[in-house]
The first five atom37 places (N, CA, C, CB, O) and aatype in JSON, in Angstrom:
{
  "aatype": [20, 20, 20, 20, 20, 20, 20, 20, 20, 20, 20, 20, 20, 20, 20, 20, 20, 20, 20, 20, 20, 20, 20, 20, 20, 20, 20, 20, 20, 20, 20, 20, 20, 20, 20, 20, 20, 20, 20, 20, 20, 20, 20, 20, 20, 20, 20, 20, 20, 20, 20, 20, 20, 20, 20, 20, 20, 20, 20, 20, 20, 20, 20, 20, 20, 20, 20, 20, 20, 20, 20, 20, 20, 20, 20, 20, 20, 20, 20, 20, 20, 20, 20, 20, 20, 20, 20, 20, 20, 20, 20, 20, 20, 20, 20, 20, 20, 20, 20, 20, 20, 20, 20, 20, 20, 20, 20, 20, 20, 20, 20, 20],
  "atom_mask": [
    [1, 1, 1, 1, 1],
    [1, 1, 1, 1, 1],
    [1, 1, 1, 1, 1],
    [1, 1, 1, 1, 1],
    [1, 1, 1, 1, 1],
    [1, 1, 1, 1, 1],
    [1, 1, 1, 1, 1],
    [1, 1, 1, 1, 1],
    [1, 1, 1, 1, 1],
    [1, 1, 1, 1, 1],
    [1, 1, 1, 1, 1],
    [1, 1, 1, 1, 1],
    [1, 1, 1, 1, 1],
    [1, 1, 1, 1, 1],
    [1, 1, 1, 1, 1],
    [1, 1, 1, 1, 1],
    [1, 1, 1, 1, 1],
    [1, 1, 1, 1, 1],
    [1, 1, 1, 1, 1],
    [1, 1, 1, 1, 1],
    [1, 1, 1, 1, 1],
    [1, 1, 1, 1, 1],
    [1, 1, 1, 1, 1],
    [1, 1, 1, 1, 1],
    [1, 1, 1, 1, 1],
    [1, 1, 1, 1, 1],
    [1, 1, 1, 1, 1],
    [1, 1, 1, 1, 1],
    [1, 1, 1, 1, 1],
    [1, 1, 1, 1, 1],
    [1, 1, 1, 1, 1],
    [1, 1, 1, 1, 1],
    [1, 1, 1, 1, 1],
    [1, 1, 1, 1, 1],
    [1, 1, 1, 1, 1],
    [1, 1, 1, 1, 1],
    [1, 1, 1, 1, 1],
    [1, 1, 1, 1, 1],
    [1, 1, 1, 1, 1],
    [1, 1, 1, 1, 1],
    [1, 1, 1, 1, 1],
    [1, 1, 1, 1, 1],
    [1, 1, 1, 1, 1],
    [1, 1, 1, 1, 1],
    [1, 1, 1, 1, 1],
    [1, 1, 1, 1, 1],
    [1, 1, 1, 1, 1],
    [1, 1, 1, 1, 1],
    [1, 1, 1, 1, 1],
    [1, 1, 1, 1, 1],
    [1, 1, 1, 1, 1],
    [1, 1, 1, 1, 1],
    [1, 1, 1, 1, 1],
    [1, 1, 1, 1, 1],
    [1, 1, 1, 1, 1],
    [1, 1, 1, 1, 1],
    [1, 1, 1, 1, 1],
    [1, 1, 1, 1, 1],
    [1, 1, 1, 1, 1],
    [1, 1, 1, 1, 1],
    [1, 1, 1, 1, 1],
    [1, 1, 1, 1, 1],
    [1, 1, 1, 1, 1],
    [1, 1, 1, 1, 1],
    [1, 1, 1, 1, 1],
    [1, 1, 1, 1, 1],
    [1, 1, 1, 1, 1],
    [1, 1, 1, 1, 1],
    [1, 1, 1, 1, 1],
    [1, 1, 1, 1, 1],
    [1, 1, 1, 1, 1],
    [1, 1, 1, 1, 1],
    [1, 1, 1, 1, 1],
    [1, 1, 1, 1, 1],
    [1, 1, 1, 1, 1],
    [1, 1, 1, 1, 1],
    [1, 1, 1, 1, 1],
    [1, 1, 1, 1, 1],
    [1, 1, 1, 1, 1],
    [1, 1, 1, 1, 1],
    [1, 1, 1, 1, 1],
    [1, 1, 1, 1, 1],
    [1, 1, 1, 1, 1],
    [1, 1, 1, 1, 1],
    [1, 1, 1, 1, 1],
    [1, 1, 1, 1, 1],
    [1, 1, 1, 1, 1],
    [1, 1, 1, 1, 1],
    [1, 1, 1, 1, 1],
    [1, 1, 1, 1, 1],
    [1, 1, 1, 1, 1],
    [1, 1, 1, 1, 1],
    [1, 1, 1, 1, 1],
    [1, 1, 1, 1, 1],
    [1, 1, 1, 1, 1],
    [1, 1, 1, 1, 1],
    [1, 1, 1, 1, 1],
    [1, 1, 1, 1, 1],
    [1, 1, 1, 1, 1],
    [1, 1, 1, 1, 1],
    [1, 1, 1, 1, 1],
    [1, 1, 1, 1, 1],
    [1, 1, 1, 1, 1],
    [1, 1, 1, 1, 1],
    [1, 1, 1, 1, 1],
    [1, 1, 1, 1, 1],
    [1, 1, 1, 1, 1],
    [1, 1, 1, 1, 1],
    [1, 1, 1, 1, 1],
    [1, 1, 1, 1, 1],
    [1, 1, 1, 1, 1],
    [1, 1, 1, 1, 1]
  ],
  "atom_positions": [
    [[2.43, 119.7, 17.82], [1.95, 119.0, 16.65], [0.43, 119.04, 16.59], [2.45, 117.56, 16.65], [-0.01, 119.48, 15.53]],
    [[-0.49, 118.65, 17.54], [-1.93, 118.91, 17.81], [-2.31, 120.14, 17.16], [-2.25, 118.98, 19.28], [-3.1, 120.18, 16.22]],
    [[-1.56, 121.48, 17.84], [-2.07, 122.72, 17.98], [-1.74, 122.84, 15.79], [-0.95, 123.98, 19.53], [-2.51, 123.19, 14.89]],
    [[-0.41, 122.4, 15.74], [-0.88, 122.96, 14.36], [-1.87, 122.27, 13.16], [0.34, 123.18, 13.72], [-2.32, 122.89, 12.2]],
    [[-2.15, 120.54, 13.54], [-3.14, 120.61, 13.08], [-4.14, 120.79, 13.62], [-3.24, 119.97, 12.6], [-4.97, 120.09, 13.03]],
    [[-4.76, 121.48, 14.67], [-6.08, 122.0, 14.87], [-6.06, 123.38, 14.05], [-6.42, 122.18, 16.49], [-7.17, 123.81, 13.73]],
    [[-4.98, 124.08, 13.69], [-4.94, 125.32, 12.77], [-4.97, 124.94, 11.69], [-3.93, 126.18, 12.82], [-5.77, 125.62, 11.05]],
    [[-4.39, 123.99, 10.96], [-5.09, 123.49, 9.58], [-6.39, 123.25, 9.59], [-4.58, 122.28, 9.06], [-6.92, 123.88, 8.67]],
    [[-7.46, 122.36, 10.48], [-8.56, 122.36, 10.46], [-9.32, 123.15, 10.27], [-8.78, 122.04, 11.07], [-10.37, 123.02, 9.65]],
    [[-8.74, 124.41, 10.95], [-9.71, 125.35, 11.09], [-9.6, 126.14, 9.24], [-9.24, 126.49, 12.67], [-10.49, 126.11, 8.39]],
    [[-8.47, 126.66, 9.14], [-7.91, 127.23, 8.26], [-8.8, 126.81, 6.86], [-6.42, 126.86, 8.35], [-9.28, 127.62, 6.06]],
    [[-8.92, 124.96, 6.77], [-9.47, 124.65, 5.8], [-10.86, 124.65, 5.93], [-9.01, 123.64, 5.42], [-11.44, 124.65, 4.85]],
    [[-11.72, 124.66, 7.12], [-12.98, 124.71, 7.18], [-13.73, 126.22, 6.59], [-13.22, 124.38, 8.61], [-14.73, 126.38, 5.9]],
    [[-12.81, 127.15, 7.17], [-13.09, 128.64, 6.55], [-12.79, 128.4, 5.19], [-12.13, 129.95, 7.16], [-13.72, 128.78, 4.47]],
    [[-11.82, 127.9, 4.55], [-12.02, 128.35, 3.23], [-12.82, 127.81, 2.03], [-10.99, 128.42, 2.86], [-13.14, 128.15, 0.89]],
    [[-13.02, 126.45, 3.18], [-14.27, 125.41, 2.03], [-15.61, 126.36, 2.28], [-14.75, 123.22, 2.75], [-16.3, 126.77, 1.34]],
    [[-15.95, 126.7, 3.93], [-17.04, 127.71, 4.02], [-17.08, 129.23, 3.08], [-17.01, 128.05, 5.53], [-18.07, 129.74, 2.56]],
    [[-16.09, 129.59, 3.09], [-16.26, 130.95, 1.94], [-16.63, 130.48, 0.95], [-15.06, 131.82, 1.48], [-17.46, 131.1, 0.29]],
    [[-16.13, 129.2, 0.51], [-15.87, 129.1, -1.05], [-17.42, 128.27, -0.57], [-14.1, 128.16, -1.98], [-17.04, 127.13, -0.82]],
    [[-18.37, 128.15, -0.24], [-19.65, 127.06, -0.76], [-19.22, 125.74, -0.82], [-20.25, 127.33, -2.29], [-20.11, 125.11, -1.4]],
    [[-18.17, 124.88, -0.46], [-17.85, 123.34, -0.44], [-18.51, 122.99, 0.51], [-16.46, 122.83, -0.28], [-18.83, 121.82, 0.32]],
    [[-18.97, 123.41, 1.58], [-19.24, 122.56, 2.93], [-20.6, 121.62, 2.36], [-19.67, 123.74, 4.52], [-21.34, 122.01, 1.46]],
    [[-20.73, 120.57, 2.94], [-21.46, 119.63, 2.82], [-22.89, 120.07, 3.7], [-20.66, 118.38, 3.25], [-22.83, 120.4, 4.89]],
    [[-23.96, 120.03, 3.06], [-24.89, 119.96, 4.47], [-25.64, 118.24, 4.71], [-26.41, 121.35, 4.25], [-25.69, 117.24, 3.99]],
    [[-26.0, 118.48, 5.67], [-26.06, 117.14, 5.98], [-27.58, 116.52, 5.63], [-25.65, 117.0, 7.51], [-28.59, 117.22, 5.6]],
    [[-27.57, 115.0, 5.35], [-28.45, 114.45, 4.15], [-29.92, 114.65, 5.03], [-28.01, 112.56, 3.55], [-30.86, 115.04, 4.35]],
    [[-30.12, 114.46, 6.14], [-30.87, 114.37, 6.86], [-31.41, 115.87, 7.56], [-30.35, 113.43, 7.57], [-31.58, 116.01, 8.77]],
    [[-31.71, 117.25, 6.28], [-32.07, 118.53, 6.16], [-33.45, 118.31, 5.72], [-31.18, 119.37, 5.26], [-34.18, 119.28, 5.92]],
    [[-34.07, 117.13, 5.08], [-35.46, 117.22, 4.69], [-36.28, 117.73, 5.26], [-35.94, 116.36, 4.54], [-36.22, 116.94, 6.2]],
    [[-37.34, 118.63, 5.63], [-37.85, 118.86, 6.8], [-38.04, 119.86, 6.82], [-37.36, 118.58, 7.71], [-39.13, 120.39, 6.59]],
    [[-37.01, 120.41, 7.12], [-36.12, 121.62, 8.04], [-36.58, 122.96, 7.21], [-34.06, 121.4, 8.0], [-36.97, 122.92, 6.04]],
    [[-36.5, 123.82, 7.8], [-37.19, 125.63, 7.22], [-35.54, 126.08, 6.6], [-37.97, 127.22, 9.16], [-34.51, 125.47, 6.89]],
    [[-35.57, 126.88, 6.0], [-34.38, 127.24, 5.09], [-34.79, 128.78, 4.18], [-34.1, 125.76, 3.9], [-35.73, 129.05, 3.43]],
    [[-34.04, 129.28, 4.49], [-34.16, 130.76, 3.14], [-33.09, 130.48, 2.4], [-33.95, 132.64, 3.67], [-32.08, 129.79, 2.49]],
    [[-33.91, 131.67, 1.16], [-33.37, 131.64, 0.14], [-32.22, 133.31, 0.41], [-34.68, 131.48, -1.14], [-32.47, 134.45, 0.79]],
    [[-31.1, 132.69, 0.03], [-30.21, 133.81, 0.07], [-29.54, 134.56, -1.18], [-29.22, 133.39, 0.82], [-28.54, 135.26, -1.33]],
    [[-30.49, 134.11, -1.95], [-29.64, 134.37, -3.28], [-30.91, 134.45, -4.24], [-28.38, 133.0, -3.75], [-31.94, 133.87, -3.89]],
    [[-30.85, 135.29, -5.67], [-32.09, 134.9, -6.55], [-33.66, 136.14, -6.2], [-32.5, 132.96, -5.99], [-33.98, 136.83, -5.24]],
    [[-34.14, 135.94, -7.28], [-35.2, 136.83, -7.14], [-36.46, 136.25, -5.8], [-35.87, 136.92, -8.8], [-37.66, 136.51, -5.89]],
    [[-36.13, 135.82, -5.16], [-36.74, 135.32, -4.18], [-36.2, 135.46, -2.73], [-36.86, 134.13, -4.5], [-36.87, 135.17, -1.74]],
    [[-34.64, 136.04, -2.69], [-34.08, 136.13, -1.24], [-35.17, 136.49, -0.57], [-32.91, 137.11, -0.95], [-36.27, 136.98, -0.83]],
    [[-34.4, 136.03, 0.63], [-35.39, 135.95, 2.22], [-36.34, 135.27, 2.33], [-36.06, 137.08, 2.72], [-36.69, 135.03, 3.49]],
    [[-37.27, 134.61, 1.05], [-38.21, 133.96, 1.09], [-37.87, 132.56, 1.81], [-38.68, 133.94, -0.17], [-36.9, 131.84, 1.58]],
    [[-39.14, 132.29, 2.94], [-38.86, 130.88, 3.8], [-39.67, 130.17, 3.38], [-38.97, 130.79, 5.29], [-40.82, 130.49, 3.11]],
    [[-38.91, 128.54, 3.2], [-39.24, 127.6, 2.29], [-39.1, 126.59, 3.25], [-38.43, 127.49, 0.98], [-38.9, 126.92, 4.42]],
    [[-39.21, 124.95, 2.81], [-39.34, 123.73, 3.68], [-38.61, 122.51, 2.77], [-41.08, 123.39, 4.05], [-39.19, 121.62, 2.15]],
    [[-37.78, 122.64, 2.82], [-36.48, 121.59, 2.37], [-37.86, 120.21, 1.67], [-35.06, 120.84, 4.38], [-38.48, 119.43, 2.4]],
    [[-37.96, 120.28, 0.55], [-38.49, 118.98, 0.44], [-37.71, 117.09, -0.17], [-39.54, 119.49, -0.48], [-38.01, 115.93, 0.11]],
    [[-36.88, 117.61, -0.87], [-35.7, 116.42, -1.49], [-34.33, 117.28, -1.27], [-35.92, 115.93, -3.49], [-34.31, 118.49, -1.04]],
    [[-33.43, 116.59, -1.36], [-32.28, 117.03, -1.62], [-31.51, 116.05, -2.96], [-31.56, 117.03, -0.18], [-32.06, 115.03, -3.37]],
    [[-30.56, 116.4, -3.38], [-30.03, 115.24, -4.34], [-28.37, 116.23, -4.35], [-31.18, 114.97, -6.31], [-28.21, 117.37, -3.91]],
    [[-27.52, 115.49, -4.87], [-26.33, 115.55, -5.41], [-25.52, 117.32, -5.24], [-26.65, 115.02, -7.02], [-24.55, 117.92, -4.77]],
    [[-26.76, 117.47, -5.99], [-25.8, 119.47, -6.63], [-27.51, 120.39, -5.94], [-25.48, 119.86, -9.88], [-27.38, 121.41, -5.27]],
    [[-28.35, 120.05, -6.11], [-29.29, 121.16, -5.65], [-30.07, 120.7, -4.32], [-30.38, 121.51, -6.85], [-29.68, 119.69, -3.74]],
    [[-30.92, 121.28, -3.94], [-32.27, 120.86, -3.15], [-32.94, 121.67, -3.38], [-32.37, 120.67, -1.77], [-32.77, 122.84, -3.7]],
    [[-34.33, 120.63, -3.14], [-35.84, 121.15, -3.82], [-36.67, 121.87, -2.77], [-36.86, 119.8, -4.4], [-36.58, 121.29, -1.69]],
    [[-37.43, 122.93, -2.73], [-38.05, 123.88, -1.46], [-39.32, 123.79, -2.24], [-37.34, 125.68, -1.05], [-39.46, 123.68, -3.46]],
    [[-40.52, 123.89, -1.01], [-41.77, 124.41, -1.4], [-41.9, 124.98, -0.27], [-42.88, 123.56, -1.87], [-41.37, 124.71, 0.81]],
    [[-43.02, 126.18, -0.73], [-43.74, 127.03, 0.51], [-45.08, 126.65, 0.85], [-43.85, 128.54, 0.22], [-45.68, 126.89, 1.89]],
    [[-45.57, 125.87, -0.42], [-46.75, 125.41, -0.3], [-48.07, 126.35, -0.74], [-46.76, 125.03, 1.0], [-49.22, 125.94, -0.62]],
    [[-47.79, 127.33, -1.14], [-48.54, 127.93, -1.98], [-48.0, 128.4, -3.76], [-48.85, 129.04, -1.1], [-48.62, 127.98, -4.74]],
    [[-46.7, 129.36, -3.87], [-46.61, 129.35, -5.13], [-45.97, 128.31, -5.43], [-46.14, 130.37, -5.64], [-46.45, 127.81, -6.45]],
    [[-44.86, 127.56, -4.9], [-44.04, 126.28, -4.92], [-44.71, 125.18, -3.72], [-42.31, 126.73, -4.55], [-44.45, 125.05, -2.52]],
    [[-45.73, 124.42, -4.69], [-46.31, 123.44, -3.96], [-44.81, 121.78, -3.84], [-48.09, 123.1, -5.03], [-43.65, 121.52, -4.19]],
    [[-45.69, 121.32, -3.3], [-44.68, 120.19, -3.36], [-44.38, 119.29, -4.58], [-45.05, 119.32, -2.41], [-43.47, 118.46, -4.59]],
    [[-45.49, 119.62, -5.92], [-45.85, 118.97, -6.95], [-44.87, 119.34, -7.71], [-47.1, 119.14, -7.41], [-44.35, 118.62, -8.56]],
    [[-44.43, 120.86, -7.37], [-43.66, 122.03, -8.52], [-42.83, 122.5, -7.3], [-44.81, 123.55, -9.49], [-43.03, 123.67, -6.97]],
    [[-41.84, 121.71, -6.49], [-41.01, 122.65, -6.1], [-40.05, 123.22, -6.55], [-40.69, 122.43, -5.39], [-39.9, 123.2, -7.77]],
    [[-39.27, 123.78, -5.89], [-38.48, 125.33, -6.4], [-36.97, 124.38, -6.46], [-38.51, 127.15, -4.85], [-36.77, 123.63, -5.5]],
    [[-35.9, 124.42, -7.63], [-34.65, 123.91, -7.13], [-33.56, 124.83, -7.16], [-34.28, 122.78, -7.83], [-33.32, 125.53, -8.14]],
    [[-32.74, 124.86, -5.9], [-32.33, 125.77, -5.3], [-30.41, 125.23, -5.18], [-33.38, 125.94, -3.88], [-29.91, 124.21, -4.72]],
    [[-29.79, 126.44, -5.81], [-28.27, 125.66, -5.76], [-27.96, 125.6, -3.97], [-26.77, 126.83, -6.78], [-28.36, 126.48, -3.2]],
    [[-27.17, 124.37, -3.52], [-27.01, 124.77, -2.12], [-26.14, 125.5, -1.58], [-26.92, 123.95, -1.47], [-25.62, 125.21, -0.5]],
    [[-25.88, 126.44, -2.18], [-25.14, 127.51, -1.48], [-25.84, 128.54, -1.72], [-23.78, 127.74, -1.82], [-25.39, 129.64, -2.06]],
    [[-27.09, 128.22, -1.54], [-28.21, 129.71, -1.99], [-29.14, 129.36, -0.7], [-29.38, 129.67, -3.97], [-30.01, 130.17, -0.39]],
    [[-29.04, 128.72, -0.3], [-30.08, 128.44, 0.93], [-29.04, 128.51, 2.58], [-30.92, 126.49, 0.6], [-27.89, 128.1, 2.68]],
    [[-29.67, 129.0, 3.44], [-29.44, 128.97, 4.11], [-30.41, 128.41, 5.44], [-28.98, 129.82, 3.87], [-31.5, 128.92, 5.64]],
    [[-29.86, 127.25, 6.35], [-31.12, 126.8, 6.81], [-31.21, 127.19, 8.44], [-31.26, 125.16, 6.5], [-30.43, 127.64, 9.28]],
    [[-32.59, 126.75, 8.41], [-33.09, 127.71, 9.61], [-33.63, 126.55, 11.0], [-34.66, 128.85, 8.91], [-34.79, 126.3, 11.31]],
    [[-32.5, 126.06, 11.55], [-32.42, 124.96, 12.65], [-33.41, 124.87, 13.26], [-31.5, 125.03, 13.59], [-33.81, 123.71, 13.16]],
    [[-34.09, 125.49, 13.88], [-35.18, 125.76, 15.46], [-36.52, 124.97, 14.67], [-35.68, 128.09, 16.07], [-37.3, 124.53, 15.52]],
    [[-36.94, 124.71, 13.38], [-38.22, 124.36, 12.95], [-37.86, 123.37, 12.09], [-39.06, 125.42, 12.36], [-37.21, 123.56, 11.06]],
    [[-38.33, 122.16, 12.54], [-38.47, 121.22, 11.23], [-39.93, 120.72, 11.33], [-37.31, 119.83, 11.19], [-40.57, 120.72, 12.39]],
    [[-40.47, 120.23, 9.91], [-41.45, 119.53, 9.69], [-41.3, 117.85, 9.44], [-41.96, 120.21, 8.67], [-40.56, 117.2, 8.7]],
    [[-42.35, 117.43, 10.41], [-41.85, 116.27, 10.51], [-42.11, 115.35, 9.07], [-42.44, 115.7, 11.81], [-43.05, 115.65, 8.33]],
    [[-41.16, 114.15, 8.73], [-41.28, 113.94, 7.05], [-42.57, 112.79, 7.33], [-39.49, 113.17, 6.01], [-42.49, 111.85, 8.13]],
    [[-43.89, 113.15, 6.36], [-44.59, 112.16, 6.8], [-44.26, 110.8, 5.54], [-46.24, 112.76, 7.0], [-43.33, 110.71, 4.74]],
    [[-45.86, 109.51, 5.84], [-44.96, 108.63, 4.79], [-45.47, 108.75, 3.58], [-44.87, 107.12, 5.05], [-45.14, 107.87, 2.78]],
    [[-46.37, 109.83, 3.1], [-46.85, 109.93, 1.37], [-46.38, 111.34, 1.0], [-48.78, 109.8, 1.0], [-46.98, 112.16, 0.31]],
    [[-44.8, 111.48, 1.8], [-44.22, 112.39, 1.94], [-44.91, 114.29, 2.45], [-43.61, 112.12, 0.73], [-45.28, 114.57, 3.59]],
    [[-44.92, 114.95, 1.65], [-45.49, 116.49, 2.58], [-46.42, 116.9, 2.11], [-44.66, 117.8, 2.66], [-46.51, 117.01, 0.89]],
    [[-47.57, 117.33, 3.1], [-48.55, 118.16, 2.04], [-48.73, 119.91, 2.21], [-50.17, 117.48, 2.26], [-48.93, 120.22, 3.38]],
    [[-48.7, 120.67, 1.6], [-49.02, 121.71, 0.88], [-48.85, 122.63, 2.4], [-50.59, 121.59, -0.07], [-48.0, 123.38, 2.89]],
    [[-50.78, 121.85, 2.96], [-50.93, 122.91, 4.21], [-50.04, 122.82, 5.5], [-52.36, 122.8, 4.77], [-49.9, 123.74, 6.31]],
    [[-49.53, 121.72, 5.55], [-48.36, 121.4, 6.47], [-47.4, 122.41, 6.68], [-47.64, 120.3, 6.01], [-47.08, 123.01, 7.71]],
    [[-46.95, 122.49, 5.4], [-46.07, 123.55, 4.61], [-46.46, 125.0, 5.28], [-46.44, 123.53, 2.8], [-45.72, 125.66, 6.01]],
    [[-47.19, 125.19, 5.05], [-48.2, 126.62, 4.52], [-48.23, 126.57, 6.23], [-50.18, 126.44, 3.25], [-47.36, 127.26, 6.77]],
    [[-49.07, 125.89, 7.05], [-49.11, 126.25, 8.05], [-47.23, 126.45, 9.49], [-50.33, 125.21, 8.24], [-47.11, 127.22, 10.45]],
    [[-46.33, 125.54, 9.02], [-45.6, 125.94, 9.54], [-44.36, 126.89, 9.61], [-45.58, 125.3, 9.68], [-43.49, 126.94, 10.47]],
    [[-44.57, 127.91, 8.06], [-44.07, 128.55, 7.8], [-44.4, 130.04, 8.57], [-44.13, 128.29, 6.69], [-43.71, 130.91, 9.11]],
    [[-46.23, 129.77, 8.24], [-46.52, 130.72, 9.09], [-46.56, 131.16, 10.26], [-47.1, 130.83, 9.0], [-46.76, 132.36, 10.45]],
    [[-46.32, 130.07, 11.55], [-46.24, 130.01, 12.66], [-44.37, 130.6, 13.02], [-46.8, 128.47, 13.01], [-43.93, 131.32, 13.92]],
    [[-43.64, 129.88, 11.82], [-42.15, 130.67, 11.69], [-42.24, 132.17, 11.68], [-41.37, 130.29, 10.28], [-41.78, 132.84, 12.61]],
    [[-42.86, 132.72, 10.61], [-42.87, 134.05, 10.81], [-43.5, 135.15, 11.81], [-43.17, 134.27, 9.9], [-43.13, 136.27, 12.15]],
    [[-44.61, 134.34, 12.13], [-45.1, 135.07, 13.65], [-44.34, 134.88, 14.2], [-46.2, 134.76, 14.48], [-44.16, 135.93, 14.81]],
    [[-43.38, 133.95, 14.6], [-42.62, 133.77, 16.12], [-41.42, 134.68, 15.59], [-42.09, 131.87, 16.73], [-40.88, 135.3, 16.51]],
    [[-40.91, 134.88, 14.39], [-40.46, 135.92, 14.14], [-40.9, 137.14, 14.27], [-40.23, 135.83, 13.34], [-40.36, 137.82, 15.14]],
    [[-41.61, 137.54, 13.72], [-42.47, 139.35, 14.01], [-42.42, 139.26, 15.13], [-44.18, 139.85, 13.59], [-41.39, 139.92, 15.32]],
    [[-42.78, 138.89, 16.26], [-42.85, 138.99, 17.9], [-41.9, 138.82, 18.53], [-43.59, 138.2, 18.53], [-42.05, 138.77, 19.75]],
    [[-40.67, 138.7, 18.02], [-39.14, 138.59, 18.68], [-38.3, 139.87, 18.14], [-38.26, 137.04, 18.17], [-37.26, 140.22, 18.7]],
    [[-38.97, 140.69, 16.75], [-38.75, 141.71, 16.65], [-39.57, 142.8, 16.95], [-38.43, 141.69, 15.8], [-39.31, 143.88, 16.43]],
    [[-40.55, 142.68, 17.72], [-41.5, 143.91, 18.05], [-40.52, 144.42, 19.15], [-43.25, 143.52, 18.63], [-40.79, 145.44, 19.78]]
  ]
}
């Protein structure tokens, strides 16, 4: 009885994951994330709000935090190892700007 519902579990987790249902969790603010979808794929962004159906990204230069980018969530994919910590007059720009860039160096140098 266990074993077959641990095979329903699974069964339904894959198909909410194919299909884009999975939930991500509320507490992503922060956090580095690409874009996987849209004239912008691959571009790395910094989770700034989330709400209901989208979440909002800035890079901090063309998508400041004033004008961020809103992104369906099954177009982002997020990137665990880096978060920015949330300050309290919420994020600024170079914060942004600077820990994106430190993302992609530590990237380029794990692919050299």
């Amino acid at each position: 009885m266990l074993a077959l519902f641990a095979l329903v579990s699974l069964l339904t987790y894959h198909i909410n994951r194919r299909n884009g249902n999975m939930k991500m969790d509320e507490n992503i603010v922060g956090m580095l994330a690409t874009s996987k979808a849209g004239h912008d794929r691959d571009s790395v962004y910094v989770i700034i709000r989330v709400d209901d159906e989208y979440i909002y990204v800035a890079d901090g230069e063309g998508r400041t935090t004033k004008n961020p980018k809103r992104k369906n969530r099954k177009h982002i994919q997020l990137i665990r190892k880096k978060s920015l910590p949330g300050l309290d007059n919420g994020f600024e720009d170079l914060d942004i700007k600077r820990i994106i860039k430190e993302y992609r160096k530590e990237r380029e140098e794990r692919n050299v």
